[in-house]
BAPASE-232839 format. One line per 2 residues: their letters; for each residue x, y, z of C-alpha. Coordinates in steps of 0.02 Angstrom, whole numbers, m for minus. Each point is the difference from the previous one (the first is absolute). Example, Ala and Ser with C-alpha at 12.3 -4.5 7.8 and 13.67 -1.06 7.14 Angstrom:
residues 2
AS> 615,m225,390  69,172,m33
end
This chain:
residues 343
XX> m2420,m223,m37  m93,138,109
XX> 153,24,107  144,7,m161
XX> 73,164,22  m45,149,m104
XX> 71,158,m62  m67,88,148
XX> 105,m114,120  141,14,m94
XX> m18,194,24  m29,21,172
XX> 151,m134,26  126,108,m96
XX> m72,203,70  m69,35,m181
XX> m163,28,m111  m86,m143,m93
XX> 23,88,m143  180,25,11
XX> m2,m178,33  m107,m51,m165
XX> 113,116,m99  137,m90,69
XX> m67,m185,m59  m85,81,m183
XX> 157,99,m64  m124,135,m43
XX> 134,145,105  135,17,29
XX> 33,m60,201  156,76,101
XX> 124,m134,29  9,2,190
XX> m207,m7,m18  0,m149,m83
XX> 122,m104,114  m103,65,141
XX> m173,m93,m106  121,m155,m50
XX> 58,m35,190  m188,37,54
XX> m81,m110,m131  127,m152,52
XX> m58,37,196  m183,m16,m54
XX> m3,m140,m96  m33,113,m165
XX> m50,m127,m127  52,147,m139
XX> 185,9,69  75,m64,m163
XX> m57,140,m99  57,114,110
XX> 183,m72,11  m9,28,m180
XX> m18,166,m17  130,37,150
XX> 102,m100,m89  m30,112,m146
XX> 40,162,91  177,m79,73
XX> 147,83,m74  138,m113,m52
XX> 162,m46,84  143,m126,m92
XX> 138,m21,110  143,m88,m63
XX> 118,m118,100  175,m45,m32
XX> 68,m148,100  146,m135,8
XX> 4,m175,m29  m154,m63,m67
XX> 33,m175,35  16,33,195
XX> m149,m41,97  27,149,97
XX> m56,103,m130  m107,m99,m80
XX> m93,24,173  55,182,m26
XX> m84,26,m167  m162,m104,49
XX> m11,124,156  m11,170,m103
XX> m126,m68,m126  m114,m61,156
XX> 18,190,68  m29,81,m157
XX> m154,m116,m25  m78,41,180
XX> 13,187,0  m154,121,m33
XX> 82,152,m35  32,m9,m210
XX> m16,m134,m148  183,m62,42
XX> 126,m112,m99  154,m70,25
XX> 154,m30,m121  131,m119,68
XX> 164,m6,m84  172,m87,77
XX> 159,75,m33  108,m147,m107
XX> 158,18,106  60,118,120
XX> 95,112,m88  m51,192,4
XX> m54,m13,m184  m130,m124,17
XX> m79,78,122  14,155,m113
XX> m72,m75,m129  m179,m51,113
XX> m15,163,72  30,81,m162
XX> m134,m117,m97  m132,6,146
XX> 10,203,21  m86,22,m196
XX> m148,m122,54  m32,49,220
XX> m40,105,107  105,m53,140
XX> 147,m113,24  50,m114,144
XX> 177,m93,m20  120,m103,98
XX> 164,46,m80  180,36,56
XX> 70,184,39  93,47,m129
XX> 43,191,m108  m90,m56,m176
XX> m167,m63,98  17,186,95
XX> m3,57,m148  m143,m99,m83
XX> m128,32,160  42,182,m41
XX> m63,4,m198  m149,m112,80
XX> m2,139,134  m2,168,m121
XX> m144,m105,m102  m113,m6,140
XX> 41,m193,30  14,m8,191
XX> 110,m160,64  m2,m90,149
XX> 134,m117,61  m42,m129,80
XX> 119,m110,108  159,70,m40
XX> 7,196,2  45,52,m168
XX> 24,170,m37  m1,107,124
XX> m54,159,0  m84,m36,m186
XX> m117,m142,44  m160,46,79
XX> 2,m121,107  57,m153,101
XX> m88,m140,61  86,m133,87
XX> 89,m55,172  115,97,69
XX> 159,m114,m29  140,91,133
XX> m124,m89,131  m14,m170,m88
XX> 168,m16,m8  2,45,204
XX> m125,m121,14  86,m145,m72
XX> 161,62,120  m114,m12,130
XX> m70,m173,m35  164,m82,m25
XX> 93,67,131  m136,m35,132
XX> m16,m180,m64  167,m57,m27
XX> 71,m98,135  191,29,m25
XX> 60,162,m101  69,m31,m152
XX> 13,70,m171  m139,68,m96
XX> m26,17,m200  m111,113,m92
XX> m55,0,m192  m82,125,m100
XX> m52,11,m166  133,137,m63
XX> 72,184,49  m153,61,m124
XX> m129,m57,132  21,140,118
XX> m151,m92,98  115,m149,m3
XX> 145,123,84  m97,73,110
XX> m47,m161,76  179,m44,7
XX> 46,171,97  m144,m17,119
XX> 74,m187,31  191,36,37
XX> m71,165,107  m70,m119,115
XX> 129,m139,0  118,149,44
XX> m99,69,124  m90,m127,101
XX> 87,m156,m49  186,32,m13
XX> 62,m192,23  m88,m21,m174
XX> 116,16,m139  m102,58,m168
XX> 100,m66,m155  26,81,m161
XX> m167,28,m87  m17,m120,m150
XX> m100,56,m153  m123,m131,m60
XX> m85,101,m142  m158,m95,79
XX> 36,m165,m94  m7,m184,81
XX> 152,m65,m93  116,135,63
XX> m64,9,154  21,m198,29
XX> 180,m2,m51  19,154,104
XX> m53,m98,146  100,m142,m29
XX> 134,75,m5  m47,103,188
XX> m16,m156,79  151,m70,m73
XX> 107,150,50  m79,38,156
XX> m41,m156,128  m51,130,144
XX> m123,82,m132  m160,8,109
XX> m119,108,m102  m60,66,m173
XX> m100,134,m37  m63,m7,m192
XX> m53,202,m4  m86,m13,m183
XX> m31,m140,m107  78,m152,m28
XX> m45,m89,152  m31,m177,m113
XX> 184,m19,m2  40,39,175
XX> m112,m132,71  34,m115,m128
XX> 197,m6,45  m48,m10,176
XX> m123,m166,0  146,m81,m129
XX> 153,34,154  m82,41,166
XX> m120,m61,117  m165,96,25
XX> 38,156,125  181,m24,m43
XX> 31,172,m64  m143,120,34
XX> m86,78,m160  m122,148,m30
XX> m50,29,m172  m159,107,m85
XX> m170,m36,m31  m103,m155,7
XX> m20,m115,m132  21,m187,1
XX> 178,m30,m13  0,124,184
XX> m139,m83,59  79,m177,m21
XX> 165,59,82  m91,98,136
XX> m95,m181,36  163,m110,m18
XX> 86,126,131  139,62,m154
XX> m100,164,15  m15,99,149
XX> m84,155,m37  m88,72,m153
XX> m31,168,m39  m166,37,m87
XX> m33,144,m85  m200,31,20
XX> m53,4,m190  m193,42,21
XX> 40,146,99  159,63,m102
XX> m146,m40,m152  m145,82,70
XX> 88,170,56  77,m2,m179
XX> m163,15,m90  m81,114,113
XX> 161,107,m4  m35,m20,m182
XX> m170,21,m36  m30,140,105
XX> 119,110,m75  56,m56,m181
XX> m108,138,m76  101,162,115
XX> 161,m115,m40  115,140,m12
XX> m45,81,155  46,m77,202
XX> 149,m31,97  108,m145,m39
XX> m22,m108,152  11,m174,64
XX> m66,m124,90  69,m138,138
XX> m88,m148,14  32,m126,142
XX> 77,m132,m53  m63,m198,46
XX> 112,m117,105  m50,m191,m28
XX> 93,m130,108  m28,m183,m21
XX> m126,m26,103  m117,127,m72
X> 14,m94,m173
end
């Protein structure tokens, strides 16, 4: 008990006066913010035994921040992970008394996404979505935009030149990527296939672009078929492939740019061998995992969630209450490669 740290210690530890400290634990002035995380972080280095009280009351001067999120698919694991990933960087932050609304778009037609951005801008602060480019969400992140609503898109850069921000990967070099990998580990050139979720996912198209570029650049004896919409669903993307492998025998890859990738290596396992037809598909879950450990998988691109998370809510948190003012901006984050034996 003689050596339990005191007020005094806590002082010295964060540059202040023990009585701006014991104002700081009794509530009896007011303390500046900055002040008091200065006594909070020195009272946790110490060993305060009073550190409670004093996360209460910064706690109690914390403004608030309630960002809402608008996503796809709810029943993906993807962004179940997705959703789980905000709430854990919302929930580890310092900086205000932070909440977050999650809300998934029922289809992915422009009005339903409409519809989430329009219901979450009465109740948040801030917005992040994964939705599709398209003139009536333009229109919607504008009204959330002239009411002091900031949005950020995240994944998929939706409007441009409204939004505030994007946070994502930059998708003309995933697409080069997965050129890359195919071309460099396919034996015999052949034909290649790509999918993508639909002309509204100009991520999707991008990814697409940044794939032929390469195939026409550095791999010419490639031949890139027609792109084949999926609209990110297994059971069109299975009979999609089906039918590839039935019309094409000298079909050696398949490049599944959005989501959807179920179906792809589900058709494969039924009417090739492992390694057969090369395949590169997004994010790992266990369905990609499997594949990537029963060789029907080759590559995996992983989009880093705790980072794409974490610079969210700091973009958010530190500048939700001057929302109106700032550049629109955006952020590139490196993408993850996983190969089978890194699973």
């Amino acid at each position: 008990m003689a050596n339990r740290p005191t007020i005094k210690d806590v002082a010295a530890a964060a540059g202040v006066s023990a009585t701006t400290v014991d104002r700081a634990i009794n509530g009896r002035m007011t303390v500046r913010k900055d002040t008091l995380q200065k006594i909070v972080d020195a009272a946790h280095r110490v060993g305060y035994h009073g550190k409670g009280s004093l996360m209460s009351q910064l706690a109690e001067n914390k403004p608030r921040c309630r960002l809402g999120v608008v996503l796809v698919k709810r029943s993906q694991e993807f962004y179940q992970n997705f959703a789980k990933e905000i709430e854990t960087a919302m929930a580890t932050q310092h900086y205000v008394r932070g909440e977050v609304i999650i809300r998934y778009a029922a289809s992915q037609s422009p009005d339903d996404f409409a519809t989430e951005l329009r219901a979450l801008g009465n109740t948040v602060d801030a917005i992040a979505c994964v939705a599709i480019n398209h003139q009536k969400l333009d229109e919607v992140v504008q009204e959330l935009k002239d009411k002091g609503v900031p949005v950020v898109a995240l994944l998929n850069d939706t409007a441009q030149g409204i939004r505030k921000y994007y946070i994502g990967l930059n998708n003309m070099k995933v697409g080069r990527t997965a050129a890359w990998f195919l071309t460099h580990t396919i034996s015999k050139p052949g034909k290649l296939a790509v999918f993508v979720g639909g002309n509204r996912w100009h991520g999707h198209d991008l990814r697409e672009v940044g794939f032929r570029s390469y195939i026409r650049a550095e791999a010419p004896s490639f031949t890139v078929l027609d792109t084949l919409v999926n609209l990110e669903t297994r059971k069109v993307t299975y009979e999609a492939t089906l039918d590839l492998l039935h019309r094409h025998s000298d079909l050696t890859g398949i490049y599944v740019a959005g989501g959807g990738m179920e179906g792809a290596i589900a058709a494969l396992r039924e009417s090739r061998k492992a390694g057969e037809v090369s395949l590169i598909v997004n994010e790992l879950t266990h369905e990609s995992r499997a594949a990537l450990a029963d060789g029907y998988v080759q590559m995996v691109n992983v989009t880093p969630l705790p980072e794409l998370c974490s610079e969210l809510v700091k973009l958010v948190t530190e500048t939700f209450d001057d929302a109106s003012e700032g550049v629109a901006g955006q952020s590139f984050l490196e993408p993850r490669v996983i190969l089978p034996e890194m699973i």
